[in-house]
C-alpha positions as CSV (number, residue, x, y, z in Angstrom):
1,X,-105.7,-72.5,-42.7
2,X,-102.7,-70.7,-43.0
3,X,-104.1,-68.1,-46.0
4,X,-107.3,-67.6,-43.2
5,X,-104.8,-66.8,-40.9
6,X,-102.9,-64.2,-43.2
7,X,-106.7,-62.6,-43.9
8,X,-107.4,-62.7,-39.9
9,X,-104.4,-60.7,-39.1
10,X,-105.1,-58.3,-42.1
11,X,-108.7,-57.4,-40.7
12,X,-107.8,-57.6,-37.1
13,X,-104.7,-55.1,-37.4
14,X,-107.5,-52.3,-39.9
15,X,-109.4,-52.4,-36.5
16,X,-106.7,-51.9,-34.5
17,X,-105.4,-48.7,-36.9
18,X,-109.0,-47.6,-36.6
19,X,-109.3,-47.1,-32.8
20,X,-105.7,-45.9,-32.7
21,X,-106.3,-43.1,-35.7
22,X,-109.4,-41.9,-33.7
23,X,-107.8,-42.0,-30.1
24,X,-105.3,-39.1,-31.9
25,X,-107.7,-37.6,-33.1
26,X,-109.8,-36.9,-30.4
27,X,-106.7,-35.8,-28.0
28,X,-106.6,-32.8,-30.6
29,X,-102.9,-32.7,-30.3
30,X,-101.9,-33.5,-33.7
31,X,-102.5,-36.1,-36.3
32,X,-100.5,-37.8,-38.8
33,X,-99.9,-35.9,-41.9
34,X,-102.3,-38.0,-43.8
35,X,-105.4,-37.4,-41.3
36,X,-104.2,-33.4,-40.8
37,X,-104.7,-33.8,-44.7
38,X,-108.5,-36.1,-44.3
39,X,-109.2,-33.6,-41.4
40,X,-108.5,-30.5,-43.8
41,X,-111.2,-32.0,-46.2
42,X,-113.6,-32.1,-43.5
43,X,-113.0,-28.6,-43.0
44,X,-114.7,-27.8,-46.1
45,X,-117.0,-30.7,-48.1
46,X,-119.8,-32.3,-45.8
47,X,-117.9,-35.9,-45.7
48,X,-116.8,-37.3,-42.1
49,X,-113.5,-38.4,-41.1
50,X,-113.7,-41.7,-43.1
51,X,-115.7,-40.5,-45.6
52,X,-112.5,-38.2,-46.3
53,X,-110.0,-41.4,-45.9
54,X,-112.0,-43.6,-48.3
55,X,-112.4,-40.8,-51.0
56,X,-108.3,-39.8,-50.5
57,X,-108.1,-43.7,-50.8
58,X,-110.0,-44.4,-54.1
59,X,-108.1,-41.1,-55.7
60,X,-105.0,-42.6,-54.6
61,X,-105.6,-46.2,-56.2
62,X,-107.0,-44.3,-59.7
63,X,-103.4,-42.3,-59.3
64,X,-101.7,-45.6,-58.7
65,X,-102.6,-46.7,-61.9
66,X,-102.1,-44.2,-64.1
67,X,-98.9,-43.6,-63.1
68,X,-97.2,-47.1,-63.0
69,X,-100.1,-49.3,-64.2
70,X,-100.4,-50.4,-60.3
71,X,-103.7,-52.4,-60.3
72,X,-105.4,-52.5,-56.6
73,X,-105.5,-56.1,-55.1
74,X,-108.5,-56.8,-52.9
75,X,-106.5,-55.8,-49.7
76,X,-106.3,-52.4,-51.3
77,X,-109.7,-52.1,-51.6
78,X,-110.5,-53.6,-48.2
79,X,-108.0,-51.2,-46.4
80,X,-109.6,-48.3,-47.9
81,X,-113.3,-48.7,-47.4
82,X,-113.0,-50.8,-43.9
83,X,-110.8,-48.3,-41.8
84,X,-112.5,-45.4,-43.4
85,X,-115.9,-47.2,-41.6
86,X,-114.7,-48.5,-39.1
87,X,-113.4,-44.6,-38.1
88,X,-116.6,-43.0,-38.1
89,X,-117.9,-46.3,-36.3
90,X,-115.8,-46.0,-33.5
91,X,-115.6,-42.0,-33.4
92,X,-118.6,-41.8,-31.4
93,X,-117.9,-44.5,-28.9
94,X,-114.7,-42.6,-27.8
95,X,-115.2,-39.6,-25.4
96,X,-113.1,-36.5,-25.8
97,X,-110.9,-35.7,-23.4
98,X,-110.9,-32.8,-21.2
99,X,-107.9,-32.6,-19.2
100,X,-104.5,-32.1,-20.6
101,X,-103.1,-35.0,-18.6
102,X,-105.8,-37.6,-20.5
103,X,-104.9,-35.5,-24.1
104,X,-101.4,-36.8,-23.8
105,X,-102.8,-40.2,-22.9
106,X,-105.2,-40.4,-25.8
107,X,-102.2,-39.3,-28.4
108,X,-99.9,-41.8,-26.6
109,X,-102.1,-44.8,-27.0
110,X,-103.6,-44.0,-30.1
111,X,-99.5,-43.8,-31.6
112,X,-99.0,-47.1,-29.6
113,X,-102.4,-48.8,-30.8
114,X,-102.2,-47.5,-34.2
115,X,-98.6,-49.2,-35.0
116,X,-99.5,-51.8,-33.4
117,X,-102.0,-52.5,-35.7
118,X,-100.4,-51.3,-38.6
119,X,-97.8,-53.9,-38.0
120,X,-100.7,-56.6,-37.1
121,X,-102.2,-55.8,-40.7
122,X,-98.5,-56.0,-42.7
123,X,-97.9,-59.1,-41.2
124,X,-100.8,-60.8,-42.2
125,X,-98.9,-60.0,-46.2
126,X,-102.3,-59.7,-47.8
127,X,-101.2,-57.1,-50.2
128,X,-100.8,-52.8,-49.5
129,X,-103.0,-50.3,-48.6
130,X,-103.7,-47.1,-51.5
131,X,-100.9,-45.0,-50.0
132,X,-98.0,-47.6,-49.8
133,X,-99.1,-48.7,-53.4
134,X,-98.6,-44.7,-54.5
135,X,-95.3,-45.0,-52.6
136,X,-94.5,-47.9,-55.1
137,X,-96.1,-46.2,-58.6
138,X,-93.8,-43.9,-57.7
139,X,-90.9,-45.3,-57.0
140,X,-91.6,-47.1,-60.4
141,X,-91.7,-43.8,-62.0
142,X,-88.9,-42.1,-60.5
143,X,-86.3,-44.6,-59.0
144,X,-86.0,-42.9,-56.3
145,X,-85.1,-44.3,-52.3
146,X,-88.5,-45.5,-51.3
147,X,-87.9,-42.9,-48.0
148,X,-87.3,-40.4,-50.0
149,X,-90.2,-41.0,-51.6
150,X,-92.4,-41.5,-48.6
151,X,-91.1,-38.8,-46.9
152,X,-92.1,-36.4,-49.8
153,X,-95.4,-37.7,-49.8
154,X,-96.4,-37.3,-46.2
155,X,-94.7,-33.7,-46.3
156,X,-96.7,-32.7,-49.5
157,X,-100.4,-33.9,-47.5
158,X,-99.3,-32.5,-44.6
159,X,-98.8,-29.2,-45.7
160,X,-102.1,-29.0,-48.1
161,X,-103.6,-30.6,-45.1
162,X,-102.0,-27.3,-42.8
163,X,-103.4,-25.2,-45.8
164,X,-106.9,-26.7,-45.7
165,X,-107.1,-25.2,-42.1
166,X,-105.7,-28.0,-39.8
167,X,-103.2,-26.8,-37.1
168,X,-100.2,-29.4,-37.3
169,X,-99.4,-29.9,-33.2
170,X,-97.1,-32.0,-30.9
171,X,-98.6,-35.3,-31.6
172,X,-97.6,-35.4,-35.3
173,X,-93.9,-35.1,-34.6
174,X,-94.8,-37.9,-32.2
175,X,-96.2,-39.6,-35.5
176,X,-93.3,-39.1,-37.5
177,X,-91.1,-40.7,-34.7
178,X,-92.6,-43.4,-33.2
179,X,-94.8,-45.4,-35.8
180,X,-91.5,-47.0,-37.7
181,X,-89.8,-48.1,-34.7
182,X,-93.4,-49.8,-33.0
183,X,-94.2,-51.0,-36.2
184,X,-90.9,-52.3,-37.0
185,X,-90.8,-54.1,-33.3
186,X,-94.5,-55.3,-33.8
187,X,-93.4,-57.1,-37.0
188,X,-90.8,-58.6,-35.5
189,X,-93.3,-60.1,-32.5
190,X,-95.7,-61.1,-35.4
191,X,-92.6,-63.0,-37.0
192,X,-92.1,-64.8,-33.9
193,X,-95.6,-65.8,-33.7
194,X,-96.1,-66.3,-37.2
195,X,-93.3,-68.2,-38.5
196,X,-95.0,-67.6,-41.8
197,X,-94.5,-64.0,-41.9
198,X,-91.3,-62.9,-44.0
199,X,-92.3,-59.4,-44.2
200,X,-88.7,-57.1,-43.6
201,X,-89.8,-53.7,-42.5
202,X,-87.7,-51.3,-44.5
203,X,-87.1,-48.6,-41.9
């Protein structure tokens, strides 16, 4: 009961990221460096938004493992094909916002939402998604502080991503700013719930 619980969480929180990555999306206001970078690929292969996120997913689980040997458990592999379909499932359900007003409102509750989940999925402790398990080949390889190491990552994608022709706006400062903190909370309320959940954020 417990593990179907764990696996519940896990799925329930990749929907959750899902609605909140396209919300930011379409207020056009700025993504998060790693969907400027999926955005940038759209820009110039004929993939769609999740078709870019699974592809970036499976070359980040093949980079994984050639640089520390880090095998990809079936979370992995769930996280990367299920938010990548459940993004271009959802896209089209969404309207885009016209008004500035409801642009703010979009990025503010997609930032909110997507945390939300993102904490939601961590707690369910079913194993990493591609890019936290790059975050740990890497940390293998170099020894490094893992924020240094994340914080190198995100800068490098967001910066091809700026390069691949996506304008980086308000909304990914608002990224960078507020996911720890919500996640960090939502684990916490997950904890509570959960008395099962160890997961400590490391923020």
């Amino acid at each position: 009961m417990e593990e179907k619980n764990s696996w519940l969480r896990f799925t329930l929180g990749l929907i959750i990221v899902s609605i909140g990555i396209v919300l930011t999306v379409k207020a056009h206001l700025g993504v998060s460096p790693w969907n400027v970078f999926h955005i940038g690929l759209t820009n110039h292969f004929s993939i769609t938004l999740g078709q870019a996120s699974q592809l970036t997913g499976l070359v980040i689980i093949i980079m994984s493992f050639l640089i520390a040997k880090i095998k990809p458990t079936i979370a992995t592999v769930i996280n990367m094909f299920l938010v990548g379909f459940l993004i271009d499932i959802i896209m089209p359900w969404i309207a885009k916002p016209n008004a500035l007003v409801m642009r703010y409102l979009y990025l503010i509750c997609g930032v909110i939402v997507f945390s939300f989940g993102v904490g939601v999925y961590i707690s369910g402790e079913c194993g990493t998604g591609p890019r936290d398990s790059l975050m740990m080949a890497l940390d293998r390889k170099l020894n490094y502080r893992l924020a240094v190491i994340r914080n190198s990552i995100e800068f490098t994608v967001l910066v091809v991503g700026y390069f691949l022709g996506r304008p980086v706006g308000i909304g990914t400062i608002v990224v960078a700013l507020s996911v720890g903190p919500i996640v960090e909370k939502t684990l916490m309320l997950m904890k509570k719930l959960f008395k099962s959940c160890t997961y400590q954020p490391d923020y």
